[in-house]
C-alpha positions in Angstrom: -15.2 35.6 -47.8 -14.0 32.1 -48.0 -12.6 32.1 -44.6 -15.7 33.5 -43.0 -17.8 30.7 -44.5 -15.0 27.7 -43.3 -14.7 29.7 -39.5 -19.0 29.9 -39.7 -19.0 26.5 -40.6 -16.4 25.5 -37.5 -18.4 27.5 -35.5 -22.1 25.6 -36.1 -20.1 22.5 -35.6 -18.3 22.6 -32.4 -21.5 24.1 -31.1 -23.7 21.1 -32.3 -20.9 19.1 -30.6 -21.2 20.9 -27.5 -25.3 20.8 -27.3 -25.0 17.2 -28.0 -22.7 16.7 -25.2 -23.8 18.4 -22.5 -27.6 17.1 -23.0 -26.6 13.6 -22.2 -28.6 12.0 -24.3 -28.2 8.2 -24.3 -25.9 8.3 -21.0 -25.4 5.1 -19.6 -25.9 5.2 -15.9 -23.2 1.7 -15.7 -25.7 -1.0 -15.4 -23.3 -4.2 -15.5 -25.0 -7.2 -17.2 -25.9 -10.3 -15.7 -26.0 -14.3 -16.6 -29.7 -15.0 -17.2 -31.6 -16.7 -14.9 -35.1 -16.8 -15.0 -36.6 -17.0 -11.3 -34.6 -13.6 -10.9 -35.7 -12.2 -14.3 -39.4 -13.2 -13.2 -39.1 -11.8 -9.6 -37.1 -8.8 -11.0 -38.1 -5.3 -12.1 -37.7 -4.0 -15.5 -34.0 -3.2 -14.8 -32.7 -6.2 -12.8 -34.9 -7.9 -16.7 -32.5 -5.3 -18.3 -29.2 -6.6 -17.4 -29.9 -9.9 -18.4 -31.3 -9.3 -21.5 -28.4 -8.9 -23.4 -27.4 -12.9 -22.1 -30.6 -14.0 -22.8 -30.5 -12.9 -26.6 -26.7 -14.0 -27.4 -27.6 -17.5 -26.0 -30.5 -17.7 -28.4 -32.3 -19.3 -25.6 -35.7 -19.2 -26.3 -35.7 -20.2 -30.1 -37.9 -23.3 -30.8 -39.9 -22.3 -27.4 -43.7 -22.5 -27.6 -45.5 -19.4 -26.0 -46.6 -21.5 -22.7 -43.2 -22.4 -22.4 -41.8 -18.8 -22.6 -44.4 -17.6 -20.5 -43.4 -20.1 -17.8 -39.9 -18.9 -18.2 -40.1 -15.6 -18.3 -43.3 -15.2 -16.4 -46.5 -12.8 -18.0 -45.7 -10.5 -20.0 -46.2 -6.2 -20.3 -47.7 -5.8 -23.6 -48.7 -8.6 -26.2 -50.0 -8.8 -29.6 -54.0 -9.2 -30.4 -52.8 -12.3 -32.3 -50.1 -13.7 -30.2 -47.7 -13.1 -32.3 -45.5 -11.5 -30.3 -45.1 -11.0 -26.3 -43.0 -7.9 -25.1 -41.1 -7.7 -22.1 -39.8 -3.9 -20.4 -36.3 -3.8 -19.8 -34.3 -1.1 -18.2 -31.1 -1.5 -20.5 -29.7 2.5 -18.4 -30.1 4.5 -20.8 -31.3 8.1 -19.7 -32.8 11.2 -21.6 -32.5 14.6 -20.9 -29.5 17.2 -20.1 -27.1 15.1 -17.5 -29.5 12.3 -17.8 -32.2 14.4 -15.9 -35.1 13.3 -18.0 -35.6 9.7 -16.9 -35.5 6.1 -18.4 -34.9 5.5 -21.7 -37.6 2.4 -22.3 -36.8 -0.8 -24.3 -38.8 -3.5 -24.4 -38.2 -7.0 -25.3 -40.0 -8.7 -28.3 -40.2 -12.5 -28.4 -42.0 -13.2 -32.0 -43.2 -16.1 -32.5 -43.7 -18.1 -36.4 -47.3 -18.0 -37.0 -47.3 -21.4 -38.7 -45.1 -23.3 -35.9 -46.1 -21.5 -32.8 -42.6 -21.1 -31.9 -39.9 -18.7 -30.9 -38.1 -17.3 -34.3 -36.7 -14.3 -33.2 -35.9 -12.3 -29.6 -35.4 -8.4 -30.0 -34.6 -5.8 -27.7 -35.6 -2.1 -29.0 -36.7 0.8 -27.7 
């Protein structure tokens, strides 16, 4: 009885490892990052944005920035807050869904959150 319980349990698992595996959820499709440099970031697509963004946040270099400033950095961006809080930018970071990959982007987006009292940048985010 013992042993059919430990084998069931085996059993469940290796086939929770294989379904995990084989939909390729969170495959990487090799996007190499890239220095940041903002007349490409601003003239680039979401995924040219996504390989930079990682250098962009380890450099911290947008903290202290007032909005007009990070706006003329990083030109308009996708999605903002009602109170301007916050501006978010889509980045392509190639990540896929799906079996293999099949079911398309994974989205992230950039945050850039500003201090209410100060106006300026206090944080830079990348989620999805």
């Amino acid at each position: 009885m013992l042993r059919r319980s430990v084998l069931g349990i085996l059993l469940v698992l290796v086939l929770l490892g294989v379904a995990q595996w084989s939909t390729g959820i969170g495959r990487s499709d090799g996007l190499a990052d890239r220095t940041f440099d903002a007349d490409i970031w601003r003239a680039g697509d979401r995924r040219v944005r996504g390989a930079m963004v990682q250098d962009l946040e380890a450099r911290k270099l947008l903290l202290g920035m007032n909005k007009d400033r990070v706006i003329d950095l990083l030109g308009s961006p996708d999605a903002s807050d009602t109170f301007g809080y916050t501006l978010e930018y889509a980045v392509d970071l190639g990540l896929r869904t799906g079996p293999w990959g099949l079911g398309g982007t994974w989205p992230f987006y950039t945050t850039v959150v500003f201090d209410g009292a100060q106006g300026e940048v206090n944080e830079v985010r990348t989620r999805d």
